[in-house]
C-alpha positions as CSV (number, residue, x, y, z in Angstrom):
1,X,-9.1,0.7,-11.6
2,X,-6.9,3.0,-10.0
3,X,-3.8,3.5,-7.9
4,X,-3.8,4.4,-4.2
5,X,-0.7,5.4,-2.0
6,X,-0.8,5.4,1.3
7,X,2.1,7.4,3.4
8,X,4.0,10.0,5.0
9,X,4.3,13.8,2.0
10,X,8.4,12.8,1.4
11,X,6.5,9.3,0.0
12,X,3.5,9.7,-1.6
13,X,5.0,13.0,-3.5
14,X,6.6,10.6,-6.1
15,X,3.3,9.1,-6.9
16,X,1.5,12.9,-7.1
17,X,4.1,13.8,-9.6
18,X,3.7,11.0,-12.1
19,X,-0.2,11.0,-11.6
20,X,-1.8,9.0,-9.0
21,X,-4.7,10.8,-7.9
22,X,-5.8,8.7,-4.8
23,X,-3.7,9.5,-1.7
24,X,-4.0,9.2,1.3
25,X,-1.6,11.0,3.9
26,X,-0.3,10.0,7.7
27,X,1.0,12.4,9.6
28,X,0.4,13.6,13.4
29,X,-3.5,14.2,12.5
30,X,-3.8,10.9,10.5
31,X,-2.7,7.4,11.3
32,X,-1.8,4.2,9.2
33,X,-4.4,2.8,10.3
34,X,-7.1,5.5,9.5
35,X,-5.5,6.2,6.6
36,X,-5.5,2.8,4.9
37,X,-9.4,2.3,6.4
38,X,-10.4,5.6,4.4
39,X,-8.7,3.7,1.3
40,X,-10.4,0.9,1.2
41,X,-13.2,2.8,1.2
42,X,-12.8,3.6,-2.7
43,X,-13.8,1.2,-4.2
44,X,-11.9,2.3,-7.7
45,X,-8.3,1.5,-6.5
46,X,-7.3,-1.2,-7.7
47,X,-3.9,-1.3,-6.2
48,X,-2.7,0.0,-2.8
49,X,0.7,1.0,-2.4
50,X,1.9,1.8,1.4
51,X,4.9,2.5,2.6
52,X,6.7,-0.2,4.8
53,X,6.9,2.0,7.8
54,X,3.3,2.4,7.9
55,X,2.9,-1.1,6.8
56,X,4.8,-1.9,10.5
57,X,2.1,0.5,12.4
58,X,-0.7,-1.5,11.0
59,X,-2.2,-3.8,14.0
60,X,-1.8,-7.7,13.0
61,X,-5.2,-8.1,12.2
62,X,-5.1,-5.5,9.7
63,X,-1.8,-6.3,7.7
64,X,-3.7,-9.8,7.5
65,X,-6.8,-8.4,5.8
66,X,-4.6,-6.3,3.3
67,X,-2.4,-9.4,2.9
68,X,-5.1,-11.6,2.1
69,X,-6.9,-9.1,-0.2
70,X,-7.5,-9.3,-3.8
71,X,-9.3,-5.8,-4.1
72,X,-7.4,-3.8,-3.6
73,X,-4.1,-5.5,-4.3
74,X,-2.1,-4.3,-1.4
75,X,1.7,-3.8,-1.8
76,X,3.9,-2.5,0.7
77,X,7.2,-0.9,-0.4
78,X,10.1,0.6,1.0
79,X,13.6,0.3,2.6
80,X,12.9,-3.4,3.4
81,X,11.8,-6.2,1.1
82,X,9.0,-8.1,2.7
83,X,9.5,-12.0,1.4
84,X,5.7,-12.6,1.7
85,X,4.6,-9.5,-0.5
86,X,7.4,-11.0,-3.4
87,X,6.2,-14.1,-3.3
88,X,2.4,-12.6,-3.7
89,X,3.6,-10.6,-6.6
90,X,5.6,-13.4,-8.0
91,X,2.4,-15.7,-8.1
92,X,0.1,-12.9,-9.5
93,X,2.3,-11.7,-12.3
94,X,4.2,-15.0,-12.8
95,X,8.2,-13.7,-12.7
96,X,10.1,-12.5,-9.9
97,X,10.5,-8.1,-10.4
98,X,13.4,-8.0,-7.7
99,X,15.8,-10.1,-10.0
């Protein structure tokens, strides 16, 4: 299993440096949505990290598909905390990583 980020360059930079091979950019050619479809596609990542401002330019019918899916695990990440995505995380790994 592998990581995948999904995101603008300034985000998914961090995740190039330290080794994540699978990423998959939005910018004026590519949107969220595009982006996260060519994703899922790969059917090695394990774990798909987006940014929360793409996470917001996802239609409602596909934030509930990522939010509902096991494979990939889907977590969204950024300047906001999303109380739904902790409470996912706290039930899959069984302690809370925000305290």
């Amino acid at each position: 299993m592998e990581i995948g980020v999904v995101g603008r360059d300034m985000f998914t930079t961090g995740f190039r440096l330290v080794g994540v091979h699978k990423w998959f950019k939005v910018n004026e050619e590519a949107s969220s949505e595009q982006a996260v479809a060519k994703a899922l596609k790969d059917r090695e990542i394990g774990v798909l990290v987006i940014h929360d401002t793409e996470w917001k330019e996802l239609g409602a019918k596909t934030q509930s598909q990522l939010s509902n899916s096991v494979h990939p695990t889907v977590i969204a990440i950024g300047a906001e905390v999303d109380d739904t995505l902790r409470d996912r995380i706290r039930t899959a790994v069984g302690v809370d990583l925000w305290k």
